[in-house]
C-alpha positions as CSV (number, residue, x, y, z in Angstrom):
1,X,0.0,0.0,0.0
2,X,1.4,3.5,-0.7
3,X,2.5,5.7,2.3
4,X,0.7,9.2,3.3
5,X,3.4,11.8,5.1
6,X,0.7,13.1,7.6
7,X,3.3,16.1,8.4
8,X,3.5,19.4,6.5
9,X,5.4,22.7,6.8
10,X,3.6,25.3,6.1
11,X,6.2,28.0,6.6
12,X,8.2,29.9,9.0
13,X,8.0,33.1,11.9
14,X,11.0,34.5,12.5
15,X,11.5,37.3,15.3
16,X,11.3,40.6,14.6
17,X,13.3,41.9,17.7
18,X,10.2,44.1,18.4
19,X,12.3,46.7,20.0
20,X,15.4,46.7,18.6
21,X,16.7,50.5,18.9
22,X,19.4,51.3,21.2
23,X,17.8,52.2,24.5
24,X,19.7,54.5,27.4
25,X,18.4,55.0,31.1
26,X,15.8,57.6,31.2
27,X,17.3,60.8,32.4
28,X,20.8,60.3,30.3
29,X,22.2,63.2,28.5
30,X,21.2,62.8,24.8
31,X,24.1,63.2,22.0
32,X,24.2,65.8,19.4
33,X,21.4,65.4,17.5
34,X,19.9,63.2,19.4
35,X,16.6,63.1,21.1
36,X,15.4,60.5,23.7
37,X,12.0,59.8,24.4
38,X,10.7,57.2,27.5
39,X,9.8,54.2,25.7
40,X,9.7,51.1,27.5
41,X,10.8,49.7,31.0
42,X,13.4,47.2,31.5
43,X,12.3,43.7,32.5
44,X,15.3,42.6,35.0
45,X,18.3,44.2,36.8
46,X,21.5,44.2,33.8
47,X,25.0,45.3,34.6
48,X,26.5,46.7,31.1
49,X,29.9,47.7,31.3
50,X,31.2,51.0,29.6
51,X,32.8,48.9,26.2
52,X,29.6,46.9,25.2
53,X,26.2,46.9,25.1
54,X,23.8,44.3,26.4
55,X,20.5,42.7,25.0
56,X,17.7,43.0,27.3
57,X,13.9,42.0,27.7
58,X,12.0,45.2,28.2
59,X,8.0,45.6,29.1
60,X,6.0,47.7,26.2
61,X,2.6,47.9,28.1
62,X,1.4,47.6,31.4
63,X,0.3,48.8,34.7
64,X,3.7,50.3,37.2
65,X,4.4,51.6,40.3
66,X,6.3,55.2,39.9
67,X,8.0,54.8,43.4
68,X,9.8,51.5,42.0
69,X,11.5,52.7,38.9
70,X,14.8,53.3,38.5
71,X,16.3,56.4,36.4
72,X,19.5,58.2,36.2
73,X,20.9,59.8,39.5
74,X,19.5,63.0,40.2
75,X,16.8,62.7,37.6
76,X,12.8,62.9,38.6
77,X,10.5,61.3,36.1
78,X,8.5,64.4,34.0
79,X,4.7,64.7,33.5
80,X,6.3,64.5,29.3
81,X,7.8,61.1,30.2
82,X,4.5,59.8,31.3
83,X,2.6,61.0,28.3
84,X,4.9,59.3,26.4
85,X,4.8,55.8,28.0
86,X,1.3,56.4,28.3
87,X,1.0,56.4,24.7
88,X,3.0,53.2,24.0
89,X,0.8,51.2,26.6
90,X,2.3,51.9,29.9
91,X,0.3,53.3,33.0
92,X,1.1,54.3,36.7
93,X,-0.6,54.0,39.9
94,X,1.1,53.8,43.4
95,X,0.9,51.0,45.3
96,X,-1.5,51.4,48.0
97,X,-0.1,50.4,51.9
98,X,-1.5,47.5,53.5
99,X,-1.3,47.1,57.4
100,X,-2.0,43.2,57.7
101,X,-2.0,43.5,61.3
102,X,-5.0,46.9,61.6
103,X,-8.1,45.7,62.6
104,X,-10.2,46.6,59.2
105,X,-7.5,44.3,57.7
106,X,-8.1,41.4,59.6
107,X,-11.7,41.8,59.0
108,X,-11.1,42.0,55.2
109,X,-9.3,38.8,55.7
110,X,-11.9,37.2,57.6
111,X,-14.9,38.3,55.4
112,X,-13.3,36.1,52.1
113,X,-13.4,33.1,54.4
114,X,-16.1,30.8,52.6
115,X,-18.4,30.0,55.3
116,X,-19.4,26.8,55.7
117,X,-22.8,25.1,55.2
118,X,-24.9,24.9,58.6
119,X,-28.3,23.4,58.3
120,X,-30.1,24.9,61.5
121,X,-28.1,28.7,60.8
122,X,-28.4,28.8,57.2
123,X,-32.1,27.2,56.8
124,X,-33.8,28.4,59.6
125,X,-31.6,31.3,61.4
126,X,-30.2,33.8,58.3
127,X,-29.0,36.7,59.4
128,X,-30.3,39.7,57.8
129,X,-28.7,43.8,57.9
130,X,-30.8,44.7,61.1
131,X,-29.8,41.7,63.1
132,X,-26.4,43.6,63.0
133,X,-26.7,46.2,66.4
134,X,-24.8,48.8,67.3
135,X,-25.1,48.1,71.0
136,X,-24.2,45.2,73.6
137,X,-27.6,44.2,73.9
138,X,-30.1,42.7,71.2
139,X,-33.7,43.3,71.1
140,X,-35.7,40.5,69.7
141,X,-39.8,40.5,69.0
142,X,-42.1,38.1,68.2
143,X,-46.0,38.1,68.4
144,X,-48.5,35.2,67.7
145,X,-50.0,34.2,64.7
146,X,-53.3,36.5,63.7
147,X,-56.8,33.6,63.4
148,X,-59.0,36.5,63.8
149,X,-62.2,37.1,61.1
150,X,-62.9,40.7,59.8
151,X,-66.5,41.2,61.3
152,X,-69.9,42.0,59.4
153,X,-70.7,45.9,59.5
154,X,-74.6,47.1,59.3
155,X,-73.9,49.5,56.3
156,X,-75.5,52.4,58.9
157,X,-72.3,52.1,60.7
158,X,-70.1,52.0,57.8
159,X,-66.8,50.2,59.9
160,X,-65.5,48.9,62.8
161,X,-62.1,49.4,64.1
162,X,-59.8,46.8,63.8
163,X,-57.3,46.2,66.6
164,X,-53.5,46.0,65.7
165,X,-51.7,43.3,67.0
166,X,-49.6,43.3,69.8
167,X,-46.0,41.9,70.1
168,X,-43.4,41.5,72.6
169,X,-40.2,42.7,72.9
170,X,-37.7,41.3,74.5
171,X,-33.6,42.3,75.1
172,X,-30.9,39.9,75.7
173,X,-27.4,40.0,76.2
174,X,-25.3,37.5,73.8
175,X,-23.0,35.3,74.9
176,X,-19.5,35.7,74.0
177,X,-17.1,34.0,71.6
178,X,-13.1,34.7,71.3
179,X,-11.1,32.0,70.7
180,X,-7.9,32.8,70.0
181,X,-4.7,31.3,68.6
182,X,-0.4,32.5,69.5
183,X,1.6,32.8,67.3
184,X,5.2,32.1,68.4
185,X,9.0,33.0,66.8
186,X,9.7,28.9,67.3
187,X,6.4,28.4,65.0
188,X,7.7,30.9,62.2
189,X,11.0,28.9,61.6
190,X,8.8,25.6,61.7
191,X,7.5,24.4,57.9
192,X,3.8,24.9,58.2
193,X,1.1,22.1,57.1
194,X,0.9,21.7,53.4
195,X,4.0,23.9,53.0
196,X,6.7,22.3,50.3
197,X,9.2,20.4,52.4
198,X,11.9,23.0,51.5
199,X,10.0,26.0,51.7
200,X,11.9,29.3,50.8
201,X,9.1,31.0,53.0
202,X,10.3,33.9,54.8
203,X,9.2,34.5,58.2
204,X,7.0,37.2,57.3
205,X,5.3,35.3,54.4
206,X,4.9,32.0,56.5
207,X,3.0,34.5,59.3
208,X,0.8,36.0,57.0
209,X,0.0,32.3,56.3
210,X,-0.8,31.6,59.2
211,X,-2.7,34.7,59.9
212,X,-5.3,33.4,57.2
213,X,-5.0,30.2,58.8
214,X,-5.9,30.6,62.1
215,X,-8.6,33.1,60.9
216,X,-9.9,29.9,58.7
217,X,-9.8,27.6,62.0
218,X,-11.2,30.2,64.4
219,X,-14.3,31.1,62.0
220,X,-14.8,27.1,61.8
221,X,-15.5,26.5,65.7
222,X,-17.5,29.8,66.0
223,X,-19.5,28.0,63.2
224,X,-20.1,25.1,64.9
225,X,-20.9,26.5,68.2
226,X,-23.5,28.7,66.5
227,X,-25.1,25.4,65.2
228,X,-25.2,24.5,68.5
229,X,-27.2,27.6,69.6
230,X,-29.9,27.6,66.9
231,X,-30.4,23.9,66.8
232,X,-30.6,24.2,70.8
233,X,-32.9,27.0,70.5
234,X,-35.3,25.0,68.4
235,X,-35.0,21.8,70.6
236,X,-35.5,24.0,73.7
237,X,-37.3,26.8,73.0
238,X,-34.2,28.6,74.7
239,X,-30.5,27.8,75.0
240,X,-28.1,27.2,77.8
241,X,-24.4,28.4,77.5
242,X,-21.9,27.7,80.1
243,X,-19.0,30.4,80.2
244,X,-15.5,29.3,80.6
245,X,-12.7,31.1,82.2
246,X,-10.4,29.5,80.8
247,X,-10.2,25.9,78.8
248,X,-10.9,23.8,81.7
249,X,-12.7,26.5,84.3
250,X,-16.5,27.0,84.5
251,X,-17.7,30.5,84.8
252,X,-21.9,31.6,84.6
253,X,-23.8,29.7,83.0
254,X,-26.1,31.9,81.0
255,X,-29.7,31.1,80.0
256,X,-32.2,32.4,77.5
257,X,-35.6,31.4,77.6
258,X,-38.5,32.5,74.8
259,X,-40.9,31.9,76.9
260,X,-42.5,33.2,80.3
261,X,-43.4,30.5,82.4
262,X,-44.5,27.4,80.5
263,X,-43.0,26.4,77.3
264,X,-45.7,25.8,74.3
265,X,-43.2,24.0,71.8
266,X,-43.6,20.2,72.6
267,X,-45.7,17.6,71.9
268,X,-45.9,14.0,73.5
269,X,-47.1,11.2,71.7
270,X,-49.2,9.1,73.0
271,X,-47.3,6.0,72.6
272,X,-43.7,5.6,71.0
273,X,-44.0,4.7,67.4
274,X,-42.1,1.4,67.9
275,X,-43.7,0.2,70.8
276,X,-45.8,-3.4,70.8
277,X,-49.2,-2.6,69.2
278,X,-48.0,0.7,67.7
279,X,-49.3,1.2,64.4
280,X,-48.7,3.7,61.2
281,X,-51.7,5.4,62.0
282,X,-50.7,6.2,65.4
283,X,-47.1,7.8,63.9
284,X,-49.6,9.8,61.3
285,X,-51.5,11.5,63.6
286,X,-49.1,12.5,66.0
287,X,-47.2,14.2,62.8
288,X,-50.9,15.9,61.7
289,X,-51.4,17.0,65.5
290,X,-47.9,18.9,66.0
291,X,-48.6,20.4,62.4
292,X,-52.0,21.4,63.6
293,X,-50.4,23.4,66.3
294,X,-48.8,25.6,64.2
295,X,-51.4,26.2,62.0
296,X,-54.0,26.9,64.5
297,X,-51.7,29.4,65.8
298,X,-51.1,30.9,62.1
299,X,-47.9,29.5,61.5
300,X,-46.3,27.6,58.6
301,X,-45.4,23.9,58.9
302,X,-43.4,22.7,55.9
303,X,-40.0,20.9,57.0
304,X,-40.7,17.4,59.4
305,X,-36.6,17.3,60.6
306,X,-36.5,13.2,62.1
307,X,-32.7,12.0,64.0
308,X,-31.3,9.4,62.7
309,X,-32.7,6.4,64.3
310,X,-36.2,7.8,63.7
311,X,-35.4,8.0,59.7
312,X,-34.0,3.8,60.5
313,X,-37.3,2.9,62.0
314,X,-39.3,4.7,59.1
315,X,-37.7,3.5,56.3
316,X,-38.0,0.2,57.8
317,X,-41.5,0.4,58.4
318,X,-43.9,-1.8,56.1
319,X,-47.3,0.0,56.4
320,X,-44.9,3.3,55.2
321,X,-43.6,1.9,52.6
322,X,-46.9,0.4,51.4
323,X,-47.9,3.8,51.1
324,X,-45.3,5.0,49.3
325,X,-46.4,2.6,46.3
326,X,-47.3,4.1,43.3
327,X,-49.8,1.0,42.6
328,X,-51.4,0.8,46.0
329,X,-54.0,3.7,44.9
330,X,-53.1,6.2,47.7
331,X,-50.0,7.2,47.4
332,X,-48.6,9.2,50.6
333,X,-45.6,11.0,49.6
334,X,-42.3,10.3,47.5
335,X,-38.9,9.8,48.4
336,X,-36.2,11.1,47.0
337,X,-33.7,10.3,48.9
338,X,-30.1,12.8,48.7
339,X,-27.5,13.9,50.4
340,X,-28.1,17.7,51.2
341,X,-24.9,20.6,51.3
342,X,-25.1,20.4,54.4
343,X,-22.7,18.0,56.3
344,X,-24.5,15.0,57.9
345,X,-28.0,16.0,56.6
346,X,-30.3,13.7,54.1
347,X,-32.7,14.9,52.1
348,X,-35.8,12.1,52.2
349,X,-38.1,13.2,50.4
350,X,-42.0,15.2,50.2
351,X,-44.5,13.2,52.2
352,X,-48.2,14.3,53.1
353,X,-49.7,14.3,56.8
354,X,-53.6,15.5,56.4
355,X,-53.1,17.8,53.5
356,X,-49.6,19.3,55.6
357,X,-47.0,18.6,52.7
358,X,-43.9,18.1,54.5
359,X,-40.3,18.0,53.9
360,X,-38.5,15.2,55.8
361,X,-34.8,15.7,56.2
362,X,-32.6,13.3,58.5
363,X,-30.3,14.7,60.7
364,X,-27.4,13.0,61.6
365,X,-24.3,15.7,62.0
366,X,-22.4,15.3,65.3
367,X,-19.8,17.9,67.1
368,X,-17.1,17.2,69.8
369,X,-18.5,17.9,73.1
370,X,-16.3,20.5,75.6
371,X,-15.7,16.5,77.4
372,X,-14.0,15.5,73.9
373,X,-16.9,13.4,73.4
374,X,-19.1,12.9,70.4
375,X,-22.6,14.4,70.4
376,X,-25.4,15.1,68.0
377,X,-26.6,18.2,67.1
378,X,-30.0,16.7,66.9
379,X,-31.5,13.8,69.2
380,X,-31.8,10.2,67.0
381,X,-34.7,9.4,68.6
382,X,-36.6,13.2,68.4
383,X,-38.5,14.9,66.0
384,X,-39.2,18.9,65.0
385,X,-41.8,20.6,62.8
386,X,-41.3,23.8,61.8
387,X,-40.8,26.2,58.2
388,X,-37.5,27.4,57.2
389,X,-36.6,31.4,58.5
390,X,-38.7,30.7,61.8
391,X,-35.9,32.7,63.3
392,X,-33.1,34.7,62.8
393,X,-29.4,35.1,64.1
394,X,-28.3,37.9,65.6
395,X,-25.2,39.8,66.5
396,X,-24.1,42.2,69.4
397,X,-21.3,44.7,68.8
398,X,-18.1,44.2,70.3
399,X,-16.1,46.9,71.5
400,X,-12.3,46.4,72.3
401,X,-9.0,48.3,72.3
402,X,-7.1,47.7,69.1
403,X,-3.4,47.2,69.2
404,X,-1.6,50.4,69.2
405,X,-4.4,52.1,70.3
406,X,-5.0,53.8,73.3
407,X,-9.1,54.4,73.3
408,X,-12.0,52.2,72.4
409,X,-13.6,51.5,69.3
410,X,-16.7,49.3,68.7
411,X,-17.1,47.4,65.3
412,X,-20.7,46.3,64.0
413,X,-19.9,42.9,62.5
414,X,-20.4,39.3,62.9
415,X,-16.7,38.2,63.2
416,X,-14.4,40.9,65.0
417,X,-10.5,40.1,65.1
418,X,-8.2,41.8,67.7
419,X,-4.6,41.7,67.6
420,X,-2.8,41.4,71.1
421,X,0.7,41.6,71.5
422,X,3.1,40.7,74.8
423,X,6.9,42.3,73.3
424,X,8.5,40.7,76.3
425,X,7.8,37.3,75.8
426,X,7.9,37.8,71.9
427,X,4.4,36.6,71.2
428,X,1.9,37.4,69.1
429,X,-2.1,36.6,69.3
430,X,-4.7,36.8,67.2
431,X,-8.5,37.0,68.6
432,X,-11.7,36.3,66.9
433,X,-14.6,37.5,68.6
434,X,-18.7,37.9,68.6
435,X,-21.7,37.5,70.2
436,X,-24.4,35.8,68.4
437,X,-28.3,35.4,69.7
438,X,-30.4,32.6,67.8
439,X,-34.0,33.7,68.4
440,X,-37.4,33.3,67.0
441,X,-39.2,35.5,65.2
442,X,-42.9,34.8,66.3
443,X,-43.6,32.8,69.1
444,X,-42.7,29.1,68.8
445,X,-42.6,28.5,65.3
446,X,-41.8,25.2,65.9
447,X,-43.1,21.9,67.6
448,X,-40.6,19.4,69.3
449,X,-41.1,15.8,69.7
450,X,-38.6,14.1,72.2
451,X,-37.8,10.1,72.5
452,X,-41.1,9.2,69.4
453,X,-39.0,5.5,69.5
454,X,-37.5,3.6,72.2
């Protein structure tokens, strides 16, 4: 068979030099009859003797900082020389100075942190601009749902005033957060986690490194402890924080309750779901009557949220998954079963309780405990109805004196960072503070089912 030569040159590029004039530093005298004009800055540093010249890589556009150029001694760079590197493609614009260690800074550094996905705080607690105050104290209201019918009006009378409702207002102070991190000179000479194993780090880069680490680490645990609070404040209808004076020493223990005397945000079932004689039915209408306590009071119910050994017995259970058939004629609900962004949450699926469509979601993300123990944001055994934004998360300001400071400032913000420094002992530490609230915003918007299954 004859041969094909798949390869074909097509022609050739040569170089063109680009620049290939004779260049001089800017600010040299010009010969006789000879005019220079700025034209270009030099790439690298290049020695060239007095007897020969040198070839050299030069930039023809770009943006520079003036204060970094170099020109012949004695010589200031002209408004003329400008125009003219302007017009071949080169700008200027001073380089603006950054102080990593001002407090602003830091919060610029904290505030590109991507947060991480928290199923109680992000699905039922969002923060919005006015849960930000300017003050050390929150104020939270909430009022009860509005069931009332606009009356019938002889036509002599022509209306009757309608109440407004009331609310309530409450004020708390939130608990505070700060952990910190040192930073020591040992830990700077030290090759950080992830760093190449022979790092040319300086110092200075490797702390502003770690700077943006600890920030990263800090944000994390405030993250999980404010999970904690909003799913606490849901199981509760309050939360209770136990200050620490230091990692080991108990302080107050603080307590905020959304409620007066008697808590209206649980319902027992009669029997537990799995018990000898328990049937389907008797799981069904303990759903509809926690739903119906919302909606009698005017509020939504739309998420069913079941722990993890509830969602075992359920999916286990033959009368539900009869229902879920699409041939037995009455079909209940479907599943659709998927993990969810959020860490240890399952999206089950859509299921209907007496007309309440519900979505179910399984909860199963744990925490370490302040024992070192493993716990579960949300019981197994428990379940809560409620709609997502029942309540919002607020923040408190915090008001500290920054380093090299001698008066106080307060900051409005969700994350604060505070730089404290002890010269003697030649350490450094770095502070991340705030003081979040989880509340409700109308009262108990959401039903709490403890223990359903043995």
């Amino acid at each position: 068979m004859a041969e094909r030569e798949l390869s074909k040159k097509l022609s050739e590029v040569e170089v063109d030099g680009l620049v290939t004039s004779k260049l001089v530093v800017l600010g040299s005298t010009a010969a006789e009859n000879e005019t220079l004009t700025a034209n270009c800055i030099l790439c690298d540093d290049v020695e060239v003797g007095t007897g020969a010249d040198a070839t050299v890589a030069v930039y023809l556009a770009g943006c520079f900082n003036p204060d970094k150029l170099t020109m012949a001694s004695s010589y200031t760079m002209k408004e003329a020389d400008k125009d003219a590197l302007r017009d071949a493609g080169i700008v200027f614009k001073p380089a603006i100075s950054l102080n990593m260690l001002e407090t602003y800074t830091l919060m610029a550094i904290g505030e590109e942190i991507v947060p991480r996905a928290n199923f109680f705080r992000d699905r039922y607690f969002p923060t919005d601009a006015g849960d930000l105050f300017a003050s050390d104290k929150v104020l939270t209201e909430y009022r009860k749902g509005d069931r009332k019918m606009a009356s019938f009006v002889s036509p002599r009378v022509g209306d009757i005033p309608m109440d407004r409702r009331g609310y309530e207002i409450h004020e708390y102070q939130p608990a505070f957060i700060a952990p910190s991190r040192p930073l020591t000179a040992d830990e700077l000479n030290k090759r950080g986690f992830g760093e190449a194993l022979y790092s040319q780090s300086t110092q200075a880069q490797r702390a502003a490194r770690l700077l943006q680490d600890d920030l990263r680490d800090m944000d994390l645990r405030i993250e999980r402890r404010e999970e904690w609070m909003c799913a606490k404040t849901m199981i509760d209808n309050g939360c209770t924080m136990q200050e620490y004076l230091d990692d080991k020493t108990k302080g107050d223990t603080l307590i905020v309750k959304f409620y007066d005397t008697a808590t209206e945000h649980k319902y027992t079932p009669a029997k537990k779901w799995n018990a000898s004689g328990a049937t389907y039915a008797d799981f069904k209408n303990d759903v509809i009557a926690a739903c119906r306590l919302l909606t009698r009071r005017g509020l939504p119910a739309e998420d069913m949220l079941i722990g993890a050994d509830v969602n075992s017995w359920l999916q286990s259970n033959a009368e539900f998954q009869k229902l879920l058939d699409r041939n037995s004629g009455i079909l209940t609900g479907t599943v659709n079963e998927q993990l969810t962004r959020y860490p240890g949450v399952t999206y089950i699926g859509r299921f209907n309780f007496g007309g309440h469509n519900l979505d179910l979601f399984c909860v199963d993300e744990e925490y370490e405990d302040e024992n070192g123990q493993s716990a579960k944001f949300f019981p197994a055994t428990s379940v809560e109805i409620t709609a997502p934004s029942c309540g919002h998360l607020m923040y408190g300001q915090i008001t500290q004196m920054d380093y090299g400071q001698t008066d106080f400032t307060s900051y409005v913000a969700k994350r604060v960072p505070k730089l404290i420094v002890d010269q003697p002992n030649d350490l450094r530490k770095l502070r991340y503070a705030c003081r979040p609230l989880a509340a409700p915003k109308n009262y108990t918007p959401w039903i709490y089912m403890e223990s359903v299954i043995d």
